[in-house]
VMD Tcl script that builds the backbone (N, CA, C; Angstrom):
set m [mol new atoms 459]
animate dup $m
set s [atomselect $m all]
$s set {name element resname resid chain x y z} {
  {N N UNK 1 A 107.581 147.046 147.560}
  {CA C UNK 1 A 106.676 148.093 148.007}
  {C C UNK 1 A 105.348 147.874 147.307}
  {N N UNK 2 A 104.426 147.993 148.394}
  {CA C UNK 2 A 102.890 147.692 147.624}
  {C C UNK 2 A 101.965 148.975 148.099}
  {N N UNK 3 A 101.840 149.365 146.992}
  {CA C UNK 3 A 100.324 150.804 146.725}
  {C C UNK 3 A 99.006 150.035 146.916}
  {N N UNK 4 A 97.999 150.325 147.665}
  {CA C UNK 4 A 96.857 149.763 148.256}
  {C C UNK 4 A 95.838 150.884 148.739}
  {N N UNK 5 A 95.080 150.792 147.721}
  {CA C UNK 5 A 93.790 152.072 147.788}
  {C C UNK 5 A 92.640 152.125 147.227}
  {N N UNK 6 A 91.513 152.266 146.987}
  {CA C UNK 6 A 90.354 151.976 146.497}
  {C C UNK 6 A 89.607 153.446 145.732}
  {N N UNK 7 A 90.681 154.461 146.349}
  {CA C UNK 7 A 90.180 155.622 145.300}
  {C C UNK 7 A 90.930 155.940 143.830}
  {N N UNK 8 A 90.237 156.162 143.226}
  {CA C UNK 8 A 91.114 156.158 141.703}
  {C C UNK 8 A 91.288 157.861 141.807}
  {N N UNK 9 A 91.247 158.786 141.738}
  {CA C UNK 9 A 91.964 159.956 141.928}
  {C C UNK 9 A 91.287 160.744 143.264}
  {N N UNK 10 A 91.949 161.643 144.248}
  {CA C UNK 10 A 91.662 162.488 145.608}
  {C C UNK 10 A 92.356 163.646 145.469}
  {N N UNK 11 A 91.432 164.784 145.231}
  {CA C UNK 11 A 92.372 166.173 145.094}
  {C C UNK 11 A 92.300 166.697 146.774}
  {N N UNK 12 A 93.223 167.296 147.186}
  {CA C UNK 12 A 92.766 168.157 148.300}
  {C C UNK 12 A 93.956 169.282 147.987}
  {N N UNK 13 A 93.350 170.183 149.199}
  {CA C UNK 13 A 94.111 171.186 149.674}
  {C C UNK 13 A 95.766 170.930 150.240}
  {N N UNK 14 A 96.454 170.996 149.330}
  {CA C UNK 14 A 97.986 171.001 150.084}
  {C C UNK 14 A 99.104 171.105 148.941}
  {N N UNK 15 A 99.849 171.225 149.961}
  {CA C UNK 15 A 101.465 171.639 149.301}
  {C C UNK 15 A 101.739 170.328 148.656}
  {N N UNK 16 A 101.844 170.040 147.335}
  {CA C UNK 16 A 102.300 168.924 146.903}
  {C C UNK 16 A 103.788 168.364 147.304}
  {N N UNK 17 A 104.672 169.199 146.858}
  {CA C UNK 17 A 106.142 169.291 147.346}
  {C C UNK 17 A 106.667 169.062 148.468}
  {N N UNK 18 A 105.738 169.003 149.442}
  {CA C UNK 18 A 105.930 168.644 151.060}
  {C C UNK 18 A 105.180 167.613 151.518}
  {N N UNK 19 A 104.192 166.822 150.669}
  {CA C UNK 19 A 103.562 165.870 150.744}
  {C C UNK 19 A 104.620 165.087 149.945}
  {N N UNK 20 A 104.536 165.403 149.002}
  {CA C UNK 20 A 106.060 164.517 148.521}
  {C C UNK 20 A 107.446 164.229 149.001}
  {N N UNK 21 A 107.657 164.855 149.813}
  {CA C UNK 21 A 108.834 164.846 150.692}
  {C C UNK 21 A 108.409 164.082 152.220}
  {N N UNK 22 A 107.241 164.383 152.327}
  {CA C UNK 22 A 106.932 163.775 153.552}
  {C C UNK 22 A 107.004 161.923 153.198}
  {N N UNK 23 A 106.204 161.457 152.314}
  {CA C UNK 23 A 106.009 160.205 151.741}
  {C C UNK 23 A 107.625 159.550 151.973}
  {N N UNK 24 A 108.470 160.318 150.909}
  {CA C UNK 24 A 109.748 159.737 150.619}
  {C C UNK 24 A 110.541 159.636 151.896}
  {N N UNK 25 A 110.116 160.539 152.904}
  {CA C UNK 25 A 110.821 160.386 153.963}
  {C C UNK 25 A 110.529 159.085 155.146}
  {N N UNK 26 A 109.509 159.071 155.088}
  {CA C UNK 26 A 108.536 157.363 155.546}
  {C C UNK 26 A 108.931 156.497 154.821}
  {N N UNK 27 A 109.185 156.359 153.144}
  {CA C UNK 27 A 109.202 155.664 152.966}
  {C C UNK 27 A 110.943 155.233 152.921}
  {N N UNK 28 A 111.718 155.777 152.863}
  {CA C UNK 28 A 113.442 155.701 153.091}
  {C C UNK 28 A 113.952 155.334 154.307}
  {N N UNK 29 A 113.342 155.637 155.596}
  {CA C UNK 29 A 112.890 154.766 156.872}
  {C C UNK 29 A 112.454 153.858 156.640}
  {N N UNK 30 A 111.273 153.327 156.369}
  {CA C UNK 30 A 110.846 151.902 155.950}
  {C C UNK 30 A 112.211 151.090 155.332}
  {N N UNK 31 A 112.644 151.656 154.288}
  {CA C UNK 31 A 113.369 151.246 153.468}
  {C C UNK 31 A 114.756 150.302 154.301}
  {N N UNK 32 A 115.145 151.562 155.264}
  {CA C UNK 32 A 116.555 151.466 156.175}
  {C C UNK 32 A 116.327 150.611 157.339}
  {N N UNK 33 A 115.439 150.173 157.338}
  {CA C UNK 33 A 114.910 149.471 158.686}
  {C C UNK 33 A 114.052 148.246 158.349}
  {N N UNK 34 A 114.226 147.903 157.001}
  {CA C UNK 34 A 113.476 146.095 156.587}
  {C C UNK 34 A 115.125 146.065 156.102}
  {N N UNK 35 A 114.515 144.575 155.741}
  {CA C UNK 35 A 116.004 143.552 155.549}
  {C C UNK 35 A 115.358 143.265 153.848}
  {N N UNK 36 A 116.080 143.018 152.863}
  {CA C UNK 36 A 115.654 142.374 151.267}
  {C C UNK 36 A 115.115 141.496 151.595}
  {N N UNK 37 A 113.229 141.629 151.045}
  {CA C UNK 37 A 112.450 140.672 150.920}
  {C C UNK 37 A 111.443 140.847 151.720}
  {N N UNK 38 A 111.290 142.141 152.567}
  {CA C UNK 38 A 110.259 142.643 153.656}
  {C C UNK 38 A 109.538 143.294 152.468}
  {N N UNK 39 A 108.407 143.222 153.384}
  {CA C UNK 39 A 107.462 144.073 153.072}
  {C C UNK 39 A 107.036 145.616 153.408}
  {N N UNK 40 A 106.464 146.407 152.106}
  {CA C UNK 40 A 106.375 147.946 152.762}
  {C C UNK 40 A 105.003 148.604 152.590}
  {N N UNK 41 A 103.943 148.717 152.533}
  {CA C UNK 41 A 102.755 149.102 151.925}
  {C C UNK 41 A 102.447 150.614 152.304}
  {N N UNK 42 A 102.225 150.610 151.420}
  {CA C UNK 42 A 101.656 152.094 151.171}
  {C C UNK 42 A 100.356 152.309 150.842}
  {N N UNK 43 A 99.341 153.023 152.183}
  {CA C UNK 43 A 97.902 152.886 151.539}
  {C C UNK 43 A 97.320 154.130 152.010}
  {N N UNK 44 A 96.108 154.570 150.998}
  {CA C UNK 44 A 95.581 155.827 150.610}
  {C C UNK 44 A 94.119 155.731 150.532}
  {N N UNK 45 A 93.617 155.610 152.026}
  {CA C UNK 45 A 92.000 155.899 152.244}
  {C C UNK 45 A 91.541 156.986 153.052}
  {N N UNK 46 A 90.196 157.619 152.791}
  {CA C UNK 46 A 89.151 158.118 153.606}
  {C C UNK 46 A 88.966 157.333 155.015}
  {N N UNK 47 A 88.786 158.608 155.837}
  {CA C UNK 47 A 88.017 158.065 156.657}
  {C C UNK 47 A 87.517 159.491 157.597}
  {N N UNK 48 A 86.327 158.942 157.831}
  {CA C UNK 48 A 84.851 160.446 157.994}
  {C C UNK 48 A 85.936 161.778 157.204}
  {N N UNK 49 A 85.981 162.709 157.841}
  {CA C UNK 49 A 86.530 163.991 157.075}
  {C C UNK 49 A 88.263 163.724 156.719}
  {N N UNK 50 A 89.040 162.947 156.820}
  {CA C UNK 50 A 90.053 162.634 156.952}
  {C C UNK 50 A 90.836 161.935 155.949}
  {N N UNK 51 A 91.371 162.515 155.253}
  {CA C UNK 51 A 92.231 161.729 154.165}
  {C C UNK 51 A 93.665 160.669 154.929}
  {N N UNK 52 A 93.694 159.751 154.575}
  {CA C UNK 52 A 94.725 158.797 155.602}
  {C C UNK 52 A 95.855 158.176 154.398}
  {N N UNK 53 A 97.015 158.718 154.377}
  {CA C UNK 53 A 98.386 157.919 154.465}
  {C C UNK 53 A 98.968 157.180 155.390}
  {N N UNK 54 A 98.923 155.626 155.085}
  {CA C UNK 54 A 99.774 154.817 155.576}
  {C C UNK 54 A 100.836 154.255 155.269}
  {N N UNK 55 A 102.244 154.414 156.167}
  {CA C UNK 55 A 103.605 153.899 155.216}
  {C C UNK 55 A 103.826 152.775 156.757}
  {N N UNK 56 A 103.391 151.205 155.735}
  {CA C UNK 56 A 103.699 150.309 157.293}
  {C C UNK 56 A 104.949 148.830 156.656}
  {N N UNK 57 A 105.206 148.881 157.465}
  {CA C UNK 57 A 106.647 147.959 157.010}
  {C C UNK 57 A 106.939 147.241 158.276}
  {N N UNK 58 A 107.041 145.710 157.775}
  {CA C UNK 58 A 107.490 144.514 158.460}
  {C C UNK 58 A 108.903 144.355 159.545}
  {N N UNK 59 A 109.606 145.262 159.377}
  {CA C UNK 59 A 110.943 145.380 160.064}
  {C C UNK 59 A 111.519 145.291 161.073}
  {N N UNK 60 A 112.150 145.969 161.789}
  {CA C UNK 60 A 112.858 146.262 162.856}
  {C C UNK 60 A 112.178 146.602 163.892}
  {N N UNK 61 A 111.075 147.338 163.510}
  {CA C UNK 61 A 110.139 148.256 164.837}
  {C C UNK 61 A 110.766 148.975 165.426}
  {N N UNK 62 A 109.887 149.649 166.504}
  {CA C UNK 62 A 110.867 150.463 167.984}
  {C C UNK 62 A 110.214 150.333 169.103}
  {N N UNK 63 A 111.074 149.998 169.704}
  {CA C UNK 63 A 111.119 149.617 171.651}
  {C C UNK 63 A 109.601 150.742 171.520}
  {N N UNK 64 A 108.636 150.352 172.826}
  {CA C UNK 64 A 107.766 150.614 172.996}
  {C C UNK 64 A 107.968 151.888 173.894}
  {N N UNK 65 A 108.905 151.806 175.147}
  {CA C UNK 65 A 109.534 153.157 175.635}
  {C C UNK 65 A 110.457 154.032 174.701}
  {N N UNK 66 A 110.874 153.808 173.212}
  {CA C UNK 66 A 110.690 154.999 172.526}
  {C C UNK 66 A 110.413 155.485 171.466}
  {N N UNK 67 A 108.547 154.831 171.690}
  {CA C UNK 67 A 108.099 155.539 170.761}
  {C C UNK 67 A 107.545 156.952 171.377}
  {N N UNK 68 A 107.937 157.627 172.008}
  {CA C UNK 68 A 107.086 158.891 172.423}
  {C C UNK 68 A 108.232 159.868 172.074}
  {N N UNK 69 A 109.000 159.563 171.714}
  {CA C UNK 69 A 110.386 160.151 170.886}
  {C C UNK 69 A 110.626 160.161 169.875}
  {N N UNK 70 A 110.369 159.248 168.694}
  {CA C UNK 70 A 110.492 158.956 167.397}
  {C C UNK 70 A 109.972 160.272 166.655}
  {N N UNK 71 A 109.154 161.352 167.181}
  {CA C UNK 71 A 109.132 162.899 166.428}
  {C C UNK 71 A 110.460 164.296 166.794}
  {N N UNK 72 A 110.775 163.467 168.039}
  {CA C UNK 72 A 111.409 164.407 168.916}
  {C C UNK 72 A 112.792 164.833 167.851}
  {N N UNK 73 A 113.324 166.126 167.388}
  {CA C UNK 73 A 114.558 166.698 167.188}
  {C C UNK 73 A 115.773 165.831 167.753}
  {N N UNK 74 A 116.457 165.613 166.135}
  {CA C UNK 74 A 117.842 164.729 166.469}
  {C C UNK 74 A 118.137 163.473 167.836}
  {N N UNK 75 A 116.755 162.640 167.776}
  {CA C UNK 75 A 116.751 161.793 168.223}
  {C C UNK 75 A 117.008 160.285 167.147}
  {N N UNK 76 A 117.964 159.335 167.646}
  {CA C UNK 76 A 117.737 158.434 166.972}
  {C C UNK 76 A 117.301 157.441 167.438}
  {N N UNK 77 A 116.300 156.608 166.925}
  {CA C UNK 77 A 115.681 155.536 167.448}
  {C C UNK 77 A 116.517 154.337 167.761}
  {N N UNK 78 A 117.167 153.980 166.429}
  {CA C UNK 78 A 118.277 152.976 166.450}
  {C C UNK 78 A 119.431 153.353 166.887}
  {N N UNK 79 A 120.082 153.562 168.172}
  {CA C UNK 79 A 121.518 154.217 168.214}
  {C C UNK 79 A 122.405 153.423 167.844}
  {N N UNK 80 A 122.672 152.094 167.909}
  {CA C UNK 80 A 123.625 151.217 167.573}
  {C C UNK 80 A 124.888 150.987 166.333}
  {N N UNK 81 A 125.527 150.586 166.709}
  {CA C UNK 81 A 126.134 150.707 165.115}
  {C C UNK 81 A 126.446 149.513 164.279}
  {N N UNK 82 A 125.220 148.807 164.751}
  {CA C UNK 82 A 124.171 147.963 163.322}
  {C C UNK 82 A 123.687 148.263 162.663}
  {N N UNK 83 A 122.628 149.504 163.055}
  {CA C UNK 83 A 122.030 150.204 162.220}
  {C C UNK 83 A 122.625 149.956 160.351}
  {N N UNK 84 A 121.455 150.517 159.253}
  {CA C UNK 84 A 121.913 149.917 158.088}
  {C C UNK 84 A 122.260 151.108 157.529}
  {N N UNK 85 A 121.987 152.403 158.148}
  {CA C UNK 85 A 122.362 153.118 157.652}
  {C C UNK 85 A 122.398 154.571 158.778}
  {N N UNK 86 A 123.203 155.971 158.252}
  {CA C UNK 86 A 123.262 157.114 159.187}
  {C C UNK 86 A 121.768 158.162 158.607}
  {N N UNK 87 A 121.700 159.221 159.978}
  {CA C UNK 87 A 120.396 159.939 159.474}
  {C C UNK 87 A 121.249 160.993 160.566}
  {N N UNK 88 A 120.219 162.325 160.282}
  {CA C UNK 88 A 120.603 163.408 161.354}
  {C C UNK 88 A 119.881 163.181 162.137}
  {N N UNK 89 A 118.471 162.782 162.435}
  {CA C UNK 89 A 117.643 162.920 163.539}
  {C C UNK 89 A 116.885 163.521 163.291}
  {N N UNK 90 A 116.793 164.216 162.005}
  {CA C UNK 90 A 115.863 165.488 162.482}
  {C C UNK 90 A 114.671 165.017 161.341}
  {N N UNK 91 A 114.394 164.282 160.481}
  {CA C UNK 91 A 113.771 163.732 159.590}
  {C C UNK 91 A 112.251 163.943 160.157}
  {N N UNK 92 A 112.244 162.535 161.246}
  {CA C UNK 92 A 110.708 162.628 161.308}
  {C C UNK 92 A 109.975 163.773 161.977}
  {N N UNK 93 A 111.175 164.701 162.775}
  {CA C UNK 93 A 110.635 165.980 163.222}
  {C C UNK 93 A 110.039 166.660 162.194}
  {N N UNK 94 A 110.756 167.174 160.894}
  {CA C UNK 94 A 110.509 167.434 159.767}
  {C C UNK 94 A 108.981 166.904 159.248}
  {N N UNK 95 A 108.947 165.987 159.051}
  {CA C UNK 95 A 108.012 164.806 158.794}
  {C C UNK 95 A 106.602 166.108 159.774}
  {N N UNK 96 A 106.716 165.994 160.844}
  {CA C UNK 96 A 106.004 165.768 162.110}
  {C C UNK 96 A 105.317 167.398 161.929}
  {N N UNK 97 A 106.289 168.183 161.700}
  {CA C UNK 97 A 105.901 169.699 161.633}
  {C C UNK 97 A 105.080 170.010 160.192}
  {N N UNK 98 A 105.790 169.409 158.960}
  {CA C UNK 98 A 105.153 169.274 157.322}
  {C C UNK 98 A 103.344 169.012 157.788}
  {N N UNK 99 A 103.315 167.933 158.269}
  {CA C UNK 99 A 102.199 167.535 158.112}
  {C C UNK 99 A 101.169 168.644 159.300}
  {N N UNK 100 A 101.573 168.915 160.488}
  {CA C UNK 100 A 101.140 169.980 160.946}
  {C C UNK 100 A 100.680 171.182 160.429}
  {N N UNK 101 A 101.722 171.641 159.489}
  {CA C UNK 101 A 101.441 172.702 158.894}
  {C C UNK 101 A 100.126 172.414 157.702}
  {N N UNK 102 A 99.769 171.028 157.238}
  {CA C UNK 102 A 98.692 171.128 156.730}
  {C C UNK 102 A 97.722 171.073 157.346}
  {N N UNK 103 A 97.229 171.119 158.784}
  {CA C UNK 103 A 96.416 171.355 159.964}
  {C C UNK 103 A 96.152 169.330 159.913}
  {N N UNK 104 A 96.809 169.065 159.333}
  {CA C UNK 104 A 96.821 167.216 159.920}
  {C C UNK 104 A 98.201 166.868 160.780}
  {N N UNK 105 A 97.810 165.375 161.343}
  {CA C UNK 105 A 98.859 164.753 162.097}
  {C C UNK 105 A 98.963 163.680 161.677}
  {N N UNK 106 A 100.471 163.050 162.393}
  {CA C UNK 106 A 101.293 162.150 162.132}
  {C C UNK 106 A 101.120 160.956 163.710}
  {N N UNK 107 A 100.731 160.021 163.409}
  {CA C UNK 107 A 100.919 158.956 164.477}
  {C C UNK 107 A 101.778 157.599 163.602}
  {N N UNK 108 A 102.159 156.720 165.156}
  {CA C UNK 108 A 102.894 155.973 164.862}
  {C C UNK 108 A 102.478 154.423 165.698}
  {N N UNK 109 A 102.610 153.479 165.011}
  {CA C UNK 109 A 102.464 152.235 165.771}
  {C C UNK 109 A 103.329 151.715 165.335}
  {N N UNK 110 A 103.757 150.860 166.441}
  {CA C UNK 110 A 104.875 150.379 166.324}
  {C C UNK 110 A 105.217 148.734 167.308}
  {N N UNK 111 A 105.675 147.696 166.457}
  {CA C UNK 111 A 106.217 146.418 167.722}
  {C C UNK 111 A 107.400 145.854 167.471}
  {N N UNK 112 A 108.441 145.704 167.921}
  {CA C UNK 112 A 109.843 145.466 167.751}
  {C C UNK 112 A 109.746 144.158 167.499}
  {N N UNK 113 A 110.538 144.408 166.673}
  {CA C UNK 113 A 110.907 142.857 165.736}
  {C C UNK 113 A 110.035 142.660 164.459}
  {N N UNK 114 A 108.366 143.193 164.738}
  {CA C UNK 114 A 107.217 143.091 163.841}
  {C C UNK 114 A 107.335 144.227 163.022}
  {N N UNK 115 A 107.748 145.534 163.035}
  {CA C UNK 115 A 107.177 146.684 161.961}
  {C C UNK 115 A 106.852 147.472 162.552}
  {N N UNK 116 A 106.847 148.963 161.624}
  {CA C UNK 116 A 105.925 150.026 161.801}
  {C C UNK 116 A 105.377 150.505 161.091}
  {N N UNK 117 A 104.345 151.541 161.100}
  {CA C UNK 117 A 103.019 151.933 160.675}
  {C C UNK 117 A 102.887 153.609 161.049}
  {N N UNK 118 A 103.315 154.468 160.202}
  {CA C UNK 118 A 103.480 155.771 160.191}
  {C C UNK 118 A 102.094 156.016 159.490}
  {N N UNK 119 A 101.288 157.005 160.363}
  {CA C UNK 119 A 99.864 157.079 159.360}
  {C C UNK 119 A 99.573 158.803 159.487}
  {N N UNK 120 A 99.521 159.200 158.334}
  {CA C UNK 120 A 99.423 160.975 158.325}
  {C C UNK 120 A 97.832 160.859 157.883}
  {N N UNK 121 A 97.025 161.653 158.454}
  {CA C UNK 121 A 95.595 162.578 158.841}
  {C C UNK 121 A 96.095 163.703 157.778}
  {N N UNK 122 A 95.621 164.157 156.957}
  {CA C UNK 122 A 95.358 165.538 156.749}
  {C C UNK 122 A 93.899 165.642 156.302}
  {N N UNK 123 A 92.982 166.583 156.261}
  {CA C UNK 123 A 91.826 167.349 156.672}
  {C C UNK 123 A 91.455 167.324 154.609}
  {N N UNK 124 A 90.353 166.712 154.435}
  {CA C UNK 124 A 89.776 166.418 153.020}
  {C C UNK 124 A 89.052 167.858 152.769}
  {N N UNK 125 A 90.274 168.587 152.514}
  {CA C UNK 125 A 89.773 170.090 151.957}
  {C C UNK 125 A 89.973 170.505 150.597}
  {N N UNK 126 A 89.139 171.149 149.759}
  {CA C UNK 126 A 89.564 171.420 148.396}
  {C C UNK 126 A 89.766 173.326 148.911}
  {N N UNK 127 A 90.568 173.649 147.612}
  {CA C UNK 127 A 90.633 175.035 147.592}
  {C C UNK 127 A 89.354 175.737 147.098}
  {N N UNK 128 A 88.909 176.675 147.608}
  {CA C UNK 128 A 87.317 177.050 146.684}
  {C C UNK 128 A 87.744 177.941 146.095}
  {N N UNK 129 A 87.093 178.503 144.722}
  {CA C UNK 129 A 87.221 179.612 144.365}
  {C C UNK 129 A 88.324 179.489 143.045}
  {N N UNK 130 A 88.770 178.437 142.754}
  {CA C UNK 130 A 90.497 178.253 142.420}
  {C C UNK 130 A 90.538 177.202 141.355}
  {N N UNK 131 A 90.728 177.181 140.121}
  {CA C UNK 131 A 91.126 176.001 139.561}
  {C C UNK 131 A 91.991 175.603 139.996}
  {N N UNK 132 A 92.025 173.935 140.362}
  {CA C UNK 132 A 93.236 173.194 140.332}
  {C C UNK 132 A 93.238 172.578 139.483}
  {N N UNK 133 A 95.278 172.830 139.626}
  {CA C UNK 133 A 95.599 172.354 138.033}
  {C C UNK 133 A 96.133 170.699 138.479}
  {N N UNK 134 A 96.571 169.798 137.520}
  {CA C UNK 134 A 96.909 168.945 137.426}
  {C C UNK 134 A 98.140 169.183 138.332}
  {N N UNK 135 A 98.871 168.199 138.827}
  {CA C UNK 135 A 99.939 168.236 139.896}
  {C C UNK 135 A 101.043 167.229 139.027}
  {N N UNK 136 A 102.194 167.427 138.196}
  {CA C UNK 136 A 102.947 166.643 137.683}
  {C C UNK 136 A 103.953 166.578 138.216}
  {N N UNK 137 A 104.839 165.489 138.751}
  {CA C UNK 137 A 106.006 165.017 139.325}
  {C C UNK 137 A 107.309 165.934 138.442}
  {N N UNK 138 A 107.610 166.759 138.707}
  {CA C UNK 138 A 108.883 167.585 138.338}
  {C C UNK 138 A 109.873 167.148 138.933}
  {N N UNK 139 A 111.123 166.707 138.340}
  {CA C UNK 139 A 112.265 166.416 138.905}
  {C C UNK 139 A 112.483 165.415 140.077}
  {N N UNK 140 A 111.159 164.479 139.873}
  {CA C UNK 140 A 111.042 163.509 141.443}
  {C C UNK 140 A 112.029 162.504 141.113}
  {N N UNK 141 A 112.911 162.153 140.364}
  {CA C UNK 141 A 113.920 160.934 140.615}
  {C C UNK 141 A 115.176 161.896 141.610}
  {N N UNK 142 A 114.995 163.116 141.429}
  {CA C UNK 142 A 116.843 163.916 141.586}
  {C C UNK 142 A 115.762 163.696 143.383}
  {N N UNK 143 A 114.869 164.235 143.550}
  {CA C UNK 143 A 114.306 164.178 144.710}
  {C C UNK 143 A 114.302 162.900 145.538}
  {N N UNK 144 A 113.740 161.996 145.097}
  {CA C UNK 144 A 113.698 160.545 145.248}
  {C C UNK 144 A 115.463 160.055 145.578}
  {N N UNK 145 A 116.167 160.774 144.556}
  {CA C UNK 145 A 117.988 160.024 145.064}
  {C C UNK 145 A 118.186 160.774 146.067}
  {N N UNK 146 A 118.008 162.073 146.203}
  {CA C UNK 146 A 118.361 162.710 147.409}
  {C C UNK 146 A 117.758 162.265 148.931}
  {N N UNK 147 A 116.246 161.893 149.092}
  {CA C UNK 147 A 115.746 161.459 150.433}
  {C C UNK 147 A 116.492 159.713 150.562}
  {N N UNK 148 A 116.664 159.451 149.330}
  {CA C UNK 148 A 117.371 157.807 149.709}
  {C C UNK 148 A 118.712 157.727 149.721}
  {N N UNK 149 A 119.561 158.819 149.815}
  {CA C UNK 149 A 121.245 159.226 149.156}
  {C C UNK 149 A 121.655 158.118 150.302}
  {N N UNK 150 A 121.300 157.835 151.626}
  {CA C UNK 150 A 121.878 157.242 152.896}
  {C C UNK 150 A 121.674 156.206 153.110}
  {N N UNK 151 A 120.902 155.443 151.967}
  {CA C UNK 151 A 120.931 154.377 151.992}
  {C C UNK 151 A 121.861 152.884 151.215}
  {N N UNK 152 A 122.323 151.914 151.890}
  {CA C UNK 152 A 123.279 151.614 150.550}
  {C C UNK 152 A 122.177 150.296 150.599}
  {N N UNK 153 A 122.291 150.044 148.665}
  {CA C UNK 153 A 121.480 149.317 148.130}
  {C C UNK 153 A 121.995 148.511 147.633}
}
mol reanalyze $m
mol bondsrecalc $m
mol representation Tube
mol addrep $m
């Protein structure tokens, strides 16, 4: 996994805890869908008013007729039972609504066989009026085993 960004710290407006859950959830997909020795990048730029997360990985991809599904409720992309691992379906919905609720969105590119490229928009807002405090990772490994529990390593 490679971190790739040119800002050295970006505060905005948002739920840390659901930005953190959102990440781990892109990135445990990525994870379940490269083979040992793929690549996964993770990158964190501006662009005009727009703060941009990208989680893009070399892998498996998805059929081009369904990517207009890959947000949709208890859909699975991979139905097969190759697949490397089980999910409920309901993840990137999750994913899809989190990031909504920070008045940003979630798109997806995608080419089978080549990878995908999950990229979240949220809106470069600070809180006014408000100290913000420092944001410290509380309990993110028990978090971190739990979004990856379905994966075997």
């Amino acid at each position: 996994i490679k971190f790739v960004t040119d800002m050295d710290e970006k505060i905005i407006k948002c739920d840390p805890v659901n930005i953190e859950r959102i990440i781990l959830n892109l990135l445990s997909n990525a994870v379940k869908f490269t083979e040992k020795g793929d690549r996964i990048t993770v990158s964190l730029y501006k662009e005009e008013e727009m703060i941009k997360i990208s989680v893009k990985d070399n892998g498996i991809g998805i059929e081009e007729e369904k990517l207009k599904y890959v947000f949709d409720e208890f859909k699975q992309i991979d139905e097969s039972m190759t697949r490397n691992s089980e999910g409920s379906g309901l993840g990137l919905s999750i994913v899809k609504s989190l990031v909504e609720m920070h008045e940003g969105e979630i798109t997806v590119k995608s080419r089978e066989k080549k990878g995908s490229e999950f990229i979240i928009s949220l809106p470069d807002k600070k809180i006014k009026g408000e100290e913000v405090e420092d944001f410290k990772f509380k309990d993110n490994i028990n978090k971190t085993a739990l979004e990856l529990s379905d994966i075997e390593l």
